[in-house]
C-alpha positions as CSV (number, residue, x, y, z in Angstrom):
1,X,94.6,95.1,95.1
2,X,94.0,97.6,92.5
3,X,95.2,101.5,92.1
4,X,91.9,101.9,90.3
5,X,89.0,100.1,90.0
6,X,87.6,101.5,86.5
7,X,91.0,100.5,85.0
8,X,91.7,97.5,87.6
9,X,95.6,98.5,87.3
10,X,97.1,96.2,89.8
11,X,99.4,97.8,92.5
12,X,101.9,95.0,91.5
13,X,101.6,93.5,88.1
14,X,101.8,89.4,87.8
15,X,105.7,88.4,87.8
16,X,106.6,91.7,89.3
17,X,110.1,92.6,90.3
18,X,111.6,93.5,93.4
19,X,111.2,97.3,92.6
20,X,107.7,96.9,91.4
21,X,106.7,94.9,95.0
22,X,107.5,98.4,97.0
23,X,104.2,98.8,98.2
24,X,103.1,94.9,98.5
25,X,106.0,94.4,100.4
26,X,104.9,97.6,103.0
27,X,101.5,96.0,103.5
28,X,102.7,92.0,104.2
29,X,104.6,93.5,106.7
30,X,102.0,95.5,108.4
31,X,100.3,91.8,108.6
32,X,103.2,90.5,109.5
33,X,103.9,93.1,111.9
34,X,100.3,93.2,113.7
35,X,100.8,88.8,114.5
36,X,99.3,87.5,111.1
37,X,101.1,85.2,108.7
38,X,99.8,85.3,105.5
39,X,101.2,85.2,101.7
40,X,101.3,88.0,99.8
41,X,101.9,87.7,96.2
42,X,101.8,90.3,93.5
43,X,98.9,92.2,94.2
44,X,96.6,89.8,96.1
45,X,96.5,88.9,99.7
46,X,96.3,84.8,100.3
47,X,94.7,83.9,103.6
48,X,94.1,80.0,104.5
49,X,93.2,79.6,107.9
50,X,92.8,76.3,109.5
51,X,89.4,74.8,110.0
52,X,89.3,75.1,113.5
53,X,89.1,79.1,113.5
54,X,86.8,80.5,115.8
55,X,84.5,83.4,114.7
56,X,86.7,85.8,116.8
57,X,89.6,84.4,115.4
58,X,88.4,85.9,112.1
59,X,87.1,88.6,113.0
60,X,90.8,89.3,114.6
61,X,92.3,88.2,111.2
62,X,90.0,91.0,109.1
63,X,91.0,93.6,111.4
64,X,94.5,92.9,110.8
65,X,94.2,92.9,107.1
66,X,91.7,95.9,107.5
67,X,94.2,98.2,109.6
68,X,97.3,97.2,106.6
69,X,95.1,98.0,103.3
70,X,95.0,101.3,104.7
71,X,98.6,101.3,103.6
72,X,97.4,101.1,100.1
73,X,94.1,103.2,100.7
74,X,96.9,105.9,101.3
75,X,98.8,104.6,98.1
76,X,95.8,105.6,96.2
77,X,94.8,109.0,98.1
78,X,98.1,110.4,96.6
């Protein structure tokens, strides 16, 4: 996740500490929050599900991810 795409300035730079993980830390717990375990490291969003997912399964899993980036999309309105 990015705070601007032209300059692609992450919300969380690689190795970042506790107090630069503010934001990151807001949105994996919105996933966590909404049923969905994921890993959320730096500024990316890791996602393996298993290989018996159904389509709906998915679908369930994007809107879950959907409904906490908008935790960021708010970030970035600011």
């Amino acid at each position: 996740l990015v705070k601007n795409r032209k300059t692609k300035e992450p919300f969380a730079p690689f190795n970042a500490k506790p107090d630069e993980m503010a934001l990151m830390n807001k949105v994996a717990a919105k996933i966590k929050d909404l049923g969905m375990y994921t890993i959320v490291r730096w500024n990316m969003v890791f996602v393996a599900p298993p290989l018996c997912v159904t389509k709906s399964e998915i679908d369930e899993g994007l809107e879950i991810i959907s409904e906490s980036l908008k935790i960021a999309d708010a970030e970035v309105q600011k």
